[in-house]
N, C-alpha and C positions, 0 to 999 in steps of 0.2 A: 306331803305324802297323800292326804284326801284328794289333793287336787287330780295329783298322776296318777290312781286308781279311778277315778271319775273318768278319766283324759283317756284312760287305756278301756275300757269298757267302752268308748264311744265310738273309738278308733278301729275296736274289734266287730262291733256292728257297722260301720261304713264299710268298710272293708271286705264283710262277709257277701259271697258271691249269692246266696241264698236267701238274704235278707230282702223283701222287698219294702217293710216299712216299717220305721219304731216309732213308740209313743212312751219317751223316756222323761219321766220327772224327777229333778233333784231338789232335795231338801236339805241344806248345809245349817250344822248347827253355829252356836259363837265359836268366833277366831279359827271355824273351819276346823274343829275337833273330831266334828262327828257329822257325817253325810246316810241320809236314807235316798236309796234309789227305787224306783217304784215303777213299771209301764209291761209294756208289750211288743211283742216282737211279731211282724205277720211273716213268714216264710212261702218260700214261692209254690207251694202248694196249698194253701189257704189255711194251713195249720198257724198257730197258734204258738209262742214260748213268751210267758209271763214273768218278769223278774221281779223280786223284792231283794233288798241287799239295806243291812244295816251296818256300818261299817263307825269305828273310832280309833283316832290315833291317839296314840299315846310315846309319849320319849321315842319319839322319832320310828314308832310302831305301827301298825297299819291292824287290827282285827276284826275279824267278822264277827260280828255280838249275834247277828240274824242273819239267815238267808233264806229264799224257798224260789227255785226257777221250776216250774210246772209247763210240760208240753203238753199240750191237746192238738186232735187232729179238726178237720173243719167243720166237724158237728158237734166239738165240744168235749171228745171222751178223752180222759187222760192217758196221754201215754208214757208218760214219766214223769217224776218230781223229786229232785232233790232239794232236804232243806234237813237245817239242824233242829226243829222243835223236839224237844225234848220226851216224845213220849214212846218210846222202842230200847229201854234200857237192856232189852235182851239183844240185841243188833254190839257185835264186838265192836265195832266205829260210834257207838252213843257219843254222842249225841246224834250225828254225821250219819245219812242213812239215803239210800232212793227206794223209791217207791215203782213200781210197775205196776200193770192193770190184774197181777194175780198175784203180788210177794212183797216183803221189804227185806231187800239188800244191804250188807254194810255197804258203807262209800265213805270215800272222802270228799272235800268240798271241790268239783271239777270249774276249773277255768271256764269264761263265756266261750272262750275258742273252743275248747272243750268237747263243751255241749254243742255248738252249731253245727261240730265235725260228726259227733254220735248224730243229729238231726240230718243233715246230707248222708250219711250210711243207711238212717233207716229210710230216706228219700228215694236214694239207689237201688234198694234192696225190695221195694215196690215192684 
């Protein structure tokens, strides 16, 4: 199950028409239990999507223990981050939350495809 959520994260960046480079490292723990994903993503306008993803399986489970994917545009200012750290218990999706450059939003935890799609709208929307 580590392995097809690794395999499908990778497949969503090849794939993505926006993508122009990733800097993806993985870190599998023993017997492939538990995977840390860590890198960056360059977007064809020189923006910026960072992931971290902590993921373990269990009985045949797949969970996200951590997450935090942060966009920035190409001088570095964030334009969005979703991640579950725990510190917004007033957010009704607590842990689960995004951030924008003036609020923080409930959310839930959005797919890479997801996010790449919301990144090509605010692309367009330029």
């Amino acid at each position: 199950m580590i392995l097809k959520f690794v395999e499908n994260i990778e497949q969503t960046i090849a794939s993505s028409s926006i993508v122009l480079s990733s800097n993806i490292e993985k870190y599998f723990g023993p017997a492939l239990e538990t995977v840390y994903i860590k890198g960056h993503l360059v977007i064809i306008d020189s923006s910026i999507l960072e992931i971290a993803i902590f993921a373990t399986e269990s009985r045949k489970s797949l969970f996200i223990e951590k997450y935090r994917v942060h966009y920035m545009n190409s001088t570095g200012q964030m334009l969005f981050r979703y991640d579950n750290a725990p510190h917004h218990p007033e957010i009704d999706s607590y842990p689960y939350h995004k951030h924008t450059s003036d609020r923080t939003l409930p959310s839930t935890m959005p797919s890479l495809k997801d996010i790449l799609n919301e990144i090509s709208a605010i692309i367009i929307g330029r």
